[in-house]
Each structure stands twice: as C-alpha cells, then as structure tokens.
C-alpha positions in Angstrom: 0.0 0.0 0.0 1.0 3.0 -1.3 2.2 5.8 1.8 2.1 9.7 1.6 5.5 11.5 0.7 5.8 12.8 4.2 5.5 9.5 6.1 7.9 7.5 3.8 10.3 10.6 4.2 9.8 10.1 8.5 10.9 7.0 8.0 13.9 7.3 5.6 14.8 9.8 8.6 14.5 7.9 11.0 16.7 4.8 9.7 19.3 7.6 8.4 19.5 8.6 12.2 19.8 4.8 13.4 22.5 4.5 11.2 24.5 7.3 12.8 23.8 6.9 16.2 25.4 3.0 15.2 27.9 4.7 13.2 28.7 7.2 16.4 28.5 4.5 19.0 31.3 2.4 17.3 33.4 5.4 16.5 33.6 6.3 20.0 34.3 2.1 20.9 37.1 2.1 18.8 38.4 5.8 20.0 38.3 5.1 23.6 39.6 1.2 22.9 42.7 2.6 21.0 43.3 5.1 23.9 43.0 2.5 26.8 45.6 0.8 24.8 48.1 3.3 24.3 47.6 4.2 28.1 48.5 0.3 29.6 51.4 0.3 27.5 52.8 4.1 28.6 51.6 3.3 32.3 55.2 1.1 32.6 57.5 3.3 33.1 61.3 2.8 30.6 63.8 2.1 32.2 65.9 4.8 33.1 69.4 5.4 31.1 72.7 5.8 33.4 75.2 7.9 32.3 78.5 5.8 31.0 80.0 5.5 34.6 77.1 2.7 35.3 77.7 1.2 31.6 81.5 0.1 32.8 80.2 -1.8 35.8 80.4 -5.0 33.5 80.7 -7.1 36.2 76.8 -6.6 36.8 75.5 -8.4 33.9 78.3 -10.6 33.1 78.1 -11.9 36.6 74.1 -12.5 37.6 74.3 -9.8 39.6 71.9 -7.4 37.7 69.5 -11.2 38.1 69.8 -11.6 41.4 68.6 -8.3 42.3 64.9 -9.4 41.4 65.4 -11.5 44.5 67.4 -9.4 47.2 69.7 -6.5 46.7 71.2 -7.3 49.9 69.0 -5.4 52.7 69.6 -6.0 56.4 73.0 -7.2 55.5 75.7 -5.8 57.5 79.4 -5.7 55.7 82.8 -4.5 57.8 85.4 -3.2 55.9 88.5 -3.3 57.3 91.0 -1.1 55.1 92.2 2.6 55.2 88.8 4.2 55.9 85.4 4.4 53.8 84.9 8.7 53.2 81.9 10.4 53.0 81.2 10.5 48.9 77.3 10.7 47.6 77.4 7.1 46.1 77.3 6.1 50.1 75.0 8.1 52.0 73.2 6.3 53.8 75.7 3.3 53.6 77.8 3.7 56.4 76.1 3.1 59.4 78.9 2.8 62.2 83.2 2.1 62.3 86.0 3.3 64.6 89.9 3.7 63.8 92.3 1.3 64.9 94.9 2.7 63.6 95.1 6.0 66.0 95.5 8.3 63.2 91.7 8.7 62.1 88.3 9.4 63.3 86.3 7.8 66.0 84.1 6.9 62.9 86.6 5.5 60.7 85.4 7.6 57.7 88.5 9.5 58.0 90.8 7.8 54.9 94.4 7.6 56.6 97.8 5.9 56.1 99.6 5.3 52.2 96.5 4.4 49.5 94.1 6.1 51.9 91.8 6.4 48.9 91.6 2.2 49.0 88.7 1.8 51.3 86.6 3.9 49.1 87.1 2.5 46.4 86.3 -1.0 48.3 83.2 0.4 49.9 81.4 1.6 46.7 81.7 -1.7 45.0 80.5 -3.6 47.9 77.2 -0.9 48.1 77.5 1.9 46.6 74.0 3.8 46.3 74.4 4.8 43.0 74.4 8.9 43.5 70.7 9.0 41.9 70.9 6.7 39.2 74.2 8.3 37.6 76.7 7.1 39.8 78.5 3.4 40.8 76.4 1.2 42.4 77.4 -1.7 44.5 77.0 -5.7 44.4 74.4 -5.5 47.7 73.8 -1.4 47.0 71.0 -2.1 49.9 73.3 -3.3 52.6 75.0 -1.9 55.4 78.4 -1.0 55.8 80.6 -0.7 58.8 84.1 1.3 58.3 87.2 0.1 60.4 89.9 2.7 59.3 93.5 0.7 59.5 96.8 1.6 58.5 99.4 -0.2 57.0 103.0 -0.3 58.7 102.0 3.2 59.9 100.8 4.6 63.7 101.0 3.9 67.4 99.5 0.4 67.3 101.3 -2.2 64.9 98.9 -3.1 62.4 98.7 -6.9 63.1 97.3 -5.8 66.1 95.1 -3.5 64.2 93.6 -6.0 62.3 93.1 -8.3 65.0 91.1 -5.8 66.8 89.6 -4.8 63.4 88.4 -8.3 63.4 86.9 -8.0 66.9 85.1 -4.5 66.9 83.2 -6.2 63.6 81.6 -9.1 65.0 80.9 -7.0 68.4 79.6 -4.6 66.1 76.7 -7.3 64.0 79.0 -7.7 61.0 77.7 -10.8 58.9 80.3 -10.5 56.7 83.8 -9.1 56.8 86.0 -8.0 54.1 89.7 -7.6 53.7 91.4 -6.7 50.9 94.6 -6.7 51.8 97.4 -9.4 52.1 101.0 -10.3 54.2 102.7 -11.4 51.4 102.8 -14.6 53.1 101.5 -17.8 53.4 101.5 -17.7 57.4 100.0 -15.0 60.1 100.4 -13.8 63.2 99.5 -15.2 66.2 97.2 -12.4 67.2 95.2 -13.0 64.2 94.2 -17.1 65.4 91.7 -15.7 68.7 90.5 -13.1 66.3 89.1 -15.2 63.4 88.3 -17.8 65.4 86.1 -15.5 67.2 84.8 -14.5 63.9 83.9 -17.9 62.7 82.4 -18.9 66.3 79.9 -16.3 65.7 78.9 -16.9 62.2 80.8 -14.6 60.3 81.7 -14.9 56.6 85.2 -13.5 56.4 86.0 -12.5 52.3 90.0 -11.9 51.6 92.3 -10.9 48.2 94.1 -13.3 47.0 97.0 -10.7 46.2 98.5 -8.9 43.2 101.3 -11.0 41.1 102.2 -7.3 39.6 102.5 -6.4 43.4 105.0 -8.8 44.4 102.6 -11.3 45.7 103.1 -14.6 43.6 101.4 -17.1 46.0 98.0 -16.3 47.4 99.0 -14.7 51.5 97.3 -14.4 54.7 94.4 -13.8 55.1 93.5 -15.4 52.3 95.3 -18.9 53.8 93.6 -19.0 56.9 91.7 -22.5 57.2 87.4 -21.4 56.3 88.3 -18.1 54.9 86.7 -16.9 51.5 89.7 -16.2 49.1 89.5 -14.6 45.7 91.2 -14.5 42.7 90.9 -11.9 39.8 89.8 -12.4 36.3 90.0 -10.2 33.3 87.2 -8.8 31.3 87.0 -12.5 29.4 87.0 -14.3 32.8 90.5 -15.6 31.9 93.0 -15.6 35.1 94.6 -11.7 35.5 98.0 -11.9 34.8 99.2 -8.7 37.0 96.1 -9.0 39.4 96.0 -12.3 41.1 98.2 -14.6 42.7 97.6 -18.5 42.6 96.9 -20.8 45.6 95.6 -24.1 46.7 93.3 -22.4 49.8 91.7 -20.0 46.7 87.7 -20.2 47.1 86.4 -18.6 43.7 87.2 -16.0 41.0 85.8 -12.5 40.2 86.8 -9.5 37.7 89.9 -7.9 38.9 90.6 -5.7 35.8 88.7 -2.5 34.9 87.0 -2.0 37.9 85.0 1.4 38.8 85.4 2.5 42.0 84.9 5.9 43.8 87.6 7.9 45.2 87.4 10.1 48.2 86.9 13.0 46.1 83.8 11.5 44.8 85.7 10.9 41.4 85.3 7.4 39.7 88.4 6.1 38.6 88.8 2.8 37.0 91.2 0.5 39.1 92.4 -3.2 39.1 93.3 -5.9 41.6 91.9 -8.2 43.9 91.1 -6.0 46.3 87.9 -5.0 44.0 87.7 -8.7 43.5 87.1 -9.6 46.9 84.3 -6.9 47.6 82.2 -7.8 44.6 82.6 -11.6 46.1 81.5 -10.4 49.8 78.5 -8.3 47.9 77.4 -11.9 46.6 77.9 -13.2 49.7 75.3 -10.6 51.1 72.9 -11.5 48.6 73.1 -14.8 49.7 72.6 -14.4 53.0 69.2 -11.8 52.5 67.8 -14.6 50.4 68.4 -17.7 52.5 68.5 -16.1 56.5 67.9 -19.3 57.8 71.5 -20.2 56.4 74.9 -20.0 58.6 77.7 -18.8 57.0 78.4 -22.1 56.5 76.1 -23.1 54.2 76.3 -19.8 52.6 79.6 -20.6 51.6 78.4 -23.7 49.9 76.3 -22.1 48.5 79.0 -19.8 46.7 81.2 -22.2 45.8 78.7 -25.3 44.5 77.3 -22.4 42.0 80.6 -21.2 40.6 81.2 -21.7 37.4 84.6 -23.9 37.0 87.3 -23.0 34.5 89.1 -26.3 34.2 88.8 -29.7 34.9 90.6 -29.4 38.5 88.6 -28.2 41.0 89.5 -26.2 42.9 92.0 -25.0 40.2 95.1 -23.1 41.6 93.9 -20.2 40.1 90.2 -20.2 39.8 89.5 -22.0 42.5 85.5 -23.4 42.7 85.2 -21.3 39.5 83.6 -18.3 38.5 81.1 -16.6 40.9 77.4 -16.6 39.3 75.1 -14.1 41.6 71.9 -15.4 40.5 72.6 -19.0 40.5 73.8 -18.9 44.4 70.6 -16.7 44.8 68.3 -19.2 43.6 70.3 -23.2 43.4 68.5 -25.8 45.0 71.8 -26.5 47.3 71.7 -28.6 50.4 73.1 -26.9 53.6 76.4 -28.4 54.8 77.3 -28.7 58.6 81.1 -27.7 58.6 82.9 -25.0 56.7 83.2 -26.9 53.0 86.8 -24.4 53.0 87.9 -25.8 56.5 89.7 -28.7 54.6 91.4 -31.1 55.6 91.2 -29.1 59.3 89.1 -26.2 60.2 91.2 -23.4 62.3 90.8 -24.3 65.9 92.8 -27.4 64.7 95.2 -25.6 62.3 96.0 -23.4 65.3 96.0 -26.9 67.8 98.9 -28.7 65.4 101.1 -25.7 64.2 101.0 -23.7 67.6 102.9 -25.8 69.8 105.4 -24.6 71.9 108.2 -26.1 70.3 106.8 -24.9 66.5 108.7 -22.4 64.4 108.1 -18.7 65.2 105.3 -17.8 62.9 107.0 -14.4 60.2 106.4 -11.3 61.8 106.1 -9.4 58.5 103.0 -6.7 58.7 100.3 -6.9 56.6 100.2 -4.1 53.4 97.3 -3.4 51.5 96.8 -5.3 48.3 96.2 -1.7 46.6 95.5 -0.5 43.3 97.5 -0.8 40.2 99.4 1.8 40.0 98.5 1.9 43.8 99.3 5.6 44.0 97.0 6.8 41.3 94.2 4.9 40.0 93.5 5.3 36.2 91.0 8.1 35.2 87.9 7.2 33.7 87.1 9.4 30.8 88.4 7.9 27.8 86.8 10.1 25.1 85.6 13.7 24.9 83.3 15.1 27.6 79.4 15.4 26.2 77.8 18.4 27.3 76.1 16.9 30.5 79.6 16.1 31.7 81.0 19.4 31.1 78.4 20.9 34.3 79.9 21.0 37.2 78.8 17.9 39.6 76.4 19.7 41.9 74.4 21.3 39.4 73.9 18.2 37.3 72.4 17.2 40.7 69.4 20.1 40.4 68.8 19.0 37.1 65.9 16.2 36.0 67.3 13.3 35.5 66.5 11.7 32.2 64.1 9.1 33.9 61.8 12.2 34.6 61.7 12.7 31.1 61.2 9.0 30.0 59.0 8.0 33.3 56.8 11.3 33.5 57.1 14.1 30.8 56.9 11.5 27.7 54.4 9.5 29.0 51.7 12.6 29.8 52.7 14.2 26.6 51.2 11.0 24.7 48.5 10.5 27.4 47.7 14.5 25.9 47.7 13.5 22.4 45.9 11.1 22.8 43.4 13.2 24.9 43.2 15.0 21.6 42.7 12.9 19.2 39.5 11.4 21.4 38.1 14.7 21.6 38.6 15.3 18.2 37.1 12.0 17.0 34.3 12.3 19.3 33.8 16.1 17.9 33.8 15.0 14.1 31.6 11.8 14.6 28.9 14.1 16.7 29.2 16.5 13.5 28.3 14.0 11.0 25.7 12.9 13.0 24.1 16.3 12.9 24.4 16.4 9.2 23.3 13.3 8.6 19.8 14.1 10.8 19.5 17.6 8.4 19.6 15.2 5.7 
C-alpha cells in the first residue's frame, strides 16, 4: 500500500538517524579502545638510562648480579670493611652506618681515609654498596646493605697493624658484621699469632670472612694471609674475558672462587670514579654476593652460605678447585636461587678447620710464625688509580657535579614528561574523533 510522501520521508529519517547513532556508537568504541591501549602500555615506566659511569660496571651483567637483584639487593646485611677508611662520597650516603679507627690516626668513625693508599677503602666500599648517587653514579654488588668502616693503617701509627687488624676483626663481630672484608694481604702464606683468637672468634659467631688473593704485579706470587687461613673466603681476579689476571691475582691451593679484577670502577674520596684493578675489588664484589646470599636464605649459617658460593661457581678447568680459579667463576643469580643442600662444617675448613690448624702448628716447640705486617693489596698503579674518561666530555659532563644534581634526570623525562605528553595526544585525538563523529551525525539528521 501506497504511503504519503511525508510518512515515507519520516521514515527514511528515522533509519538515516539509526545508522548514525550505530555509526557514532562504534566510533567512539574504537576511540576510547585505541586510547586505553596506548595508556596500559605508557603506564610502565622505561627504564631509566645511566650515564657511562654505570655502563663500565660489567661485572653486573656478566656476573648475575643485575639477576639476582629481582630476589634481594642485599637489605639488612651488614658488611665490615677493614682497610684505610670508607669517606663520605654521595654514592654512600646512607651506607655507612657505624666504624671506629684502629689505627690511632683517624676518626672515632673510621670515615676518615688515613695511612699510604688512603683512597683504598673507598674504592672497596662503593663496590661492595655503593648507592648509585641518583641513578648516575657506581652502584654496589648489595647497594642495599649496610656497611661498617674500620679505618687501619698499614706499617703506619701507634699500634702495629697486626694488632690492628686483629682488633679490626673483633670491633666487627661485636659490632653485628655478617660478613667481613679484607682486601689486603701479608705477602705470606702464614700469620700472626694475634690473628688465630680473632678469626676464630669471627667464625664462632657466624661470620663470613672475604680476603684478596693478592696482586702478582705487586710482588705477591702465591696467594697470603688472610687469604690462607683454614674457612676463609679467598678470591682470585679475572679479566674482562673471565680468563685468570695476569698482573692481578696470585695462585693458591686455599683460593675459594674467581671475580673481575681488571677495569673496575670504583669511587675515590673525592667522589671521582676512577677505574682500578686488583683483587682487592675482587674480593668486595665476592663479599657483595655473599650478602645477597645471606638476605635470600637467612635461615642459612655462614656455613652453608659458603656452599652455596662455591657449588654455583662456574669452574674453569677440569681441577677443581683450580690453583687459580679456585670453585670457578662466581654466578650471583645462581647462588641466589640453586637448589643446594646446607652443609654442617665450613666446606673451605679442609682437611682441618682453624681451631685445629691453630692446635697442630701452635705448639710450643713450633717455628716462630713471620712477623712481616700486613700491606694493603692496593690499586695498580696503587698511588694513582687510572681516570675514567676515555673520550671527549658530552655536554652533560661538562656541568659542574652539583648542578647536574638540580637538574631532571632523564628518567623524569622518560617516566613522567613523555608518557603525559602521549596521554595529551591522545586526549586530543579522542576529543577530536568524538567532535567530528557528533558533526556527522548532525548532518546526517538535516539530511
């Protein structure tokens, strides 16, 4: 049946206005759709880009250490440092959380850097847990642990320095050390007597004691005391290709594992990084490890920790231990998370653990133990550690330190200012869409 002109033109309207509220409706779904996209992806913030001085820390990546982080970065972990003083530098604020001198030439605090290589505990310290200095900066093995600077000088003060470290060893276990670190060496295999007492006490209360293996370039061909004291963790350097350091580590039966030695970054007391090499930045990436250890499994003693270090190294030939590698390589992340049964005795304690070292070679009719005094197993050159620029300063490098400090960091830009600027343009282009589709409707219902 035939309709009038006006009715069939209602309805041609109407249908033409059905079709663009449809038309409208999915318009807007796929406007907002796209938008809720782009937002979960922008929501997760890039990572943040350090400046070059955190691209050298190699030993990060290469290592598992960078891995192991997603598991502990070493909190309530409490490292002593017994060396020539940690000083106050940006990357540890908040690091240091107690020391003393023993060498009567510091502070009460031991953050006063004294004796020949003063800058040596610094350097130690900000591998171990260095805070970073706001992203830029070095940042340690454990950078959330706590460290405890004993200030000791070599062959220099009122006290001799075996008895310096000796008490060294003392004031850190009365002072809730878990872990202590020495990078230093006697240049021989034996030590003195005052020492036996004072790692005994260690090891009676749980301690993990690190120690440098020594530097062949320094004189030191065969690995010295500490480092061949029955249970103690000793540490031989590597170079960049994990191969055995030819100028940085000396070679030993009593050798525990292996860890970079050669173009290390370290802080100076000026708050400079320098790039350095030896064992003595060996040892404190080793004790960093062993702090992640010991955050992830609490419930081990030090021990099992130790097993734990050793069963996960990587070996490096087919004698193991190997003169110089020891175990092997260290592997962060694989002593972070190995199944590895705990052990009952100090797997390093072989074939006698100290108290019985101590009861067969300290008879009263033995040999005088040397009496030669301990020196630091210092940098190479150990008067003045290699500078770290190796190319022409960018412009961010040429501003002075502390005003780089009041600038944004290029996380704010990546985390914050990118991510709004797209949530904006997106903002835009939904309020555009939503403009033109509510246009076309309105044409389409004058039509």
């Amino acid at each position: 049946m035939a309709q009038p002109a006006d009715s069939a033109r209602g309805q041609h309207a109407r249908r033409a206005r059905g079709r663009g509220r449809r038309a409208f409706g999915r318009r807007i779904g796929a406007i907002v759709a796209a938008a809720l996209t782009a937002s979960l992806v922008i929501a997760v913030p890039a990572p943040a880009r350090a400046d070059y001085v955190r691209d050298l820390e190699y030993w990060l990546d290469d290592y598992g250490i960078s891995d192991a982080w997603d598991i502990t970065r070493g909190a309530g972990q409490r490292i002593a440092v017994i060396d020539t003083g940690i000083a106050d530098v940006p990357e540890l604020r908040g690091a240091v959380v107690g020391g003393t001198d023993e060498s009567g030439l510091g502070s009460p605090d031991g953050r006063t850097p004294v004796g020949d290589g003063s800058e040596h505990g610094t350097l130690v310290g900000s591998i171990l847990a260095g805070r970073g200095d706001g992203g830029s900066g070095v940042i340690g093995v454990a950078p959330d642990a706590e460290l405890l600077s004993i200030s000791v000088a070599f062959g220099e003060g009122p006290v001799g320095t075996e008895d310096q470290i000796a008490n060294a060893v003392r004031w850190a276990v009365d002072n809730g050390a878990d872990i202590i670190n020495m990078s230093l060496t006697t240049n021989t295999l034996d030590w003195p007597t005052s020492w036996d007492d004072a790692f005994l006490y260690a090891f009676e209360h749980d301690v993990v004691i690190v120690a440098a293996a020594g530097n062949r370039g320094a004189g030191t061909a065969e690995v010295g005391a500490p480092a061949t004291i029955p249970g103690v963790v000793a540490v031989a350097g590597v170079d960049k290709d994990g191969d055995a350091s030819a100028d940085a580590s000396s070679q030993g039966i009593t050798l525990a594992v292996a860890a970079p030695s050669e173009q290390l970054i370290g802080i100076q007391p000026d708050g400079e990084p320098v790039y350095w090499s030896g064992t003595s930045g060996a040892a404190p990436i080793v004790a960093g490890i062993v702090a992640l250890i010991r955050a992830a499994h609490p419930e081990l003693d030090a021990n099992s920790v130790i097993q734990r270090l050793i069963a996960t190294a990587k070996p490096q030939s087919s004698t193991v231990p190997d003169p110089l590698y020891g175990y092997g390589l260290v592997d962060a992340d694989a002593a972070v998370r190995a199944d590895i049964a705990p052990v009952t005795s100090n797997p390093l304690a072989v074939p006698y653990d100290l108290a019985e070292w101590i009861r067969i070679y300290r008879r009263a009719d033995a040999a005088p133990a040397p009496t030669s005094s301990p020196t630091p197993e210092t940098v190479v050159p150990s008067a003045s550690p290699e500078a770290i620029p190796q190319r022409p300063p960018s412009l961010p490098e040429l501003i002075p330190r502390w005003l780089r400090s009041l600038i944004p960091h290029t996380s704010v830009l990546t985390d914050a200012v990118l991510p709004l600027g797209l949530l904006l343009g997106f903002g835009a282009f939904l309020a555009a869409g939503i403009v033109g589709t509510v246009r076309a409707a309105g044409r389409s219902r004058r039509r």
